[in-house]
N, C-alpha and C positions, 0 to 999 in steps of 0.2 A: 595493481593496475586500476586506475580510477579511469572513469566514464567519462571520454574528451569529446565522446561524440553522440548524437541523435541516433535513437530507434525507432524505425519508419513503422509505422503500423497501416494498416487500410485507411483510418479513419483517423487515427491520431499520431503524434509524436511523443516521444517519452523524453525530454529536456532535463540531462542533468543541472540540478535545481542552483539558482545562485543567488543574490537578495534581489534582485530583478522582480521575483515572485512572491516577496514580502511586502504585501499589499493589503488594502484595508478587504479587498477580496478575501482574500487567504484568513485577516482575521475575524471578518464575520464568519466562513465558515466555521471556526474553531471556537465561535461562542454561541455557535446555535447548537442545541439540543437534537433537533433533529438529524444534524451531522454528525455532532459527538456521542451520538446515546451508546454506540458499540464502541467506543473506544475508550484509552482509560484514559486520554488527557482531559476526556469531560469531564476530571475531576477539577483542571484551573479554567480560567477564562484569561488564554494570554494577552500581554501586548504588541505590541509591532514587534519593540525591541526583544522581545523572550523570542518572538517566531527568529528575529536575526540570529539570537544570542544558539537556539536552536539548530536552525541553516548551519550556520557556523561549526557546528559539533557535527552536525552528519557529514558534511563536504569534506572536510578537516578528516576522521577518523578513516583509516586507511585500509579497512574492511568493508568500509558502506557503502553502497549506492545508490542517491537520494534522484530520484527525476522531479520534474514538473510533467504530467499528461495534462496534453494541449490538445488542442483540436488541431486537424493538419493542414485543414484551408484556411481557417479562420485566426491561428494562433492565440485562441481562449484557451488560458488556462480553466480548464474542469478540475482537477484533482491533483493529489499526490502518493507515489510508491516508492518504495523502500525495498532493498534489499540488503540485506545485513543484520547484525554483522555475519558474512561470512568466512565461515571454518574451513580454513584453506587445507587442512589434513586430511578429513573426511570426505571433504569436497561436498558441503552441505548449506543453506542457509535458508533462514527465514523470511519470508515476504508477506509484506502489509501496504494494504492500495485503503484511499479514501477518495472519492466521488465527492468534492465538496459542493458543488455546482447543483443544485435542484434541478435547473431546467437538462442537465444531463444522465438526471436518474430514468432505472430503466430502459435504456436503450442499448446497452453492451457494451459500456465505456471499460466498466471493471474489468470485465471477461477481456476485451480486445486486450488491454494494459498487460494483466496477469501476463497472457498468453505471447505477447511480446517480447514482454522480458527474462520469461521463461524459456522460450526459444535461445535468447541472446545469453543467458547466464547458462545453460547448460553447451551451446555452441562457441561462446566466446569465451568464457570462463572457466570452461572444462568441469560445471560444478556436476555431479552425480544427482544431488536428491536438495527438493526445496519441498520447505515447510510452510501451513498456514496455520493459524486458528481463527475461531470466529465462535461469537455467543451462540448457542444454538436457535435461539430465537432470531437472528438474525439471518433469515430466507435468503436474501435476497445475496447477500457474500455467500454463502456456502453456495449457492447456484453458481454464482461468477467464476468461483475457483473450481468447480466439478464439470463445467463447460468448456474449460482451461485446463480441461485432463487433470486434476486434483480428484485425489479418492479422499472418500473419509477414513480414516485409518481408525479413530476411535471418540471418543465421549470422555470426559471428565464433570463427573456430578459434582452438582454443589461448587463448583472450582470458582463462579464469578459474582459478585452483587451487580445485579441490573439497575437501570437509570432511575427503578420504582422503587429501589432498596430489598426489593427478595433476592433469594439467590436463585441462581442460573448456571446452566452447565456449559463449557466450552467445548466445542468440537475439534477434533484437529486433524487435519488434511493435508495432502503428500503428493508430491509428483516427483517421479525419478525420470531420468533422463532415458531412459529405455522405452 
């Protein structure tokens, strides 16, 4: 079952994503440093068409769930989350949010998102248990997800090179539907 419809949040909507949101918005986020430093796509600096050719593979793959988080008065796209893929056996999967938006950092865009569509994938989707990770240096997501009922489950040392080139350990964090 793919995502035909919006998830209302207080503050925002969660818009399953379509090229609509492939926009020169979307690719300045992905070529700035300071939005990509926690992720690994900071290793390209895509084009329009890679973000299309990208959309394209999330929407398409029949495990995923790709939104747009929009503002809910204003319909600015701030960011984008992911869910997927998930493992329909277990009833488990992983989720990844990015805040591309500066003027939306800090104010609980993450947290509200997570907490959205964690609600929705454990209630809609009957999923059991959703995963995060995050660089350990990165405050400010491990806040969002643990605000969002995400526990730290544990630390993997050494597991990441950071945007400075040392290495860095990843976190990794859990919320079961219970």
């Amino acid at each position: 079952m793919k995502a035909s419809e919006e998830i209302v949040a207080e503050r925002l909507v969660l818009v399953p994503f379509d090229e609509s949101f492939v926009t020169e918005r979307y690719r300045r986020w992905m070529h700035s440093p300071d939005v990509t430093q926690y992720l690994e796509s900071r290793h390209v600096l895509p084009s329009l068409d890679d973000l299309r050719a990208y959309v394209e593979r999330m929407t398409a793959s029949p495990d995923v769930y790709f939104f747009a988080v929009v503002n809910r008065e204003t319909r600015e796209h701030l960011g984008n989350l992911k869910l997927g893929p998930v493992d329909s056996f277990h009833l488990r999967s992983p989720i990844g949010v990015v805040v591309g938006e500066p003027s939306a950092w800090g104010r609980g865009i993450a947290t509200e998102a997570i907490g959205a569509v964690s609600d929705w994938a454990f209630n809609v989707l009957g999923l059991y248990k959703l995963a995060a990770g995050s660089y350990s240096n990165n405050i400010g997501s491990i806040r969002a997800f643990q605000k969002a009922g995400f526990r730290i489950e544990g630390e993997l040392a050494g597991n990441v090179v950071l945007a400075d080139g040392s290495r860095g350990d990843a976190v990794v964090l859990g919320r079961t539907a219970e």
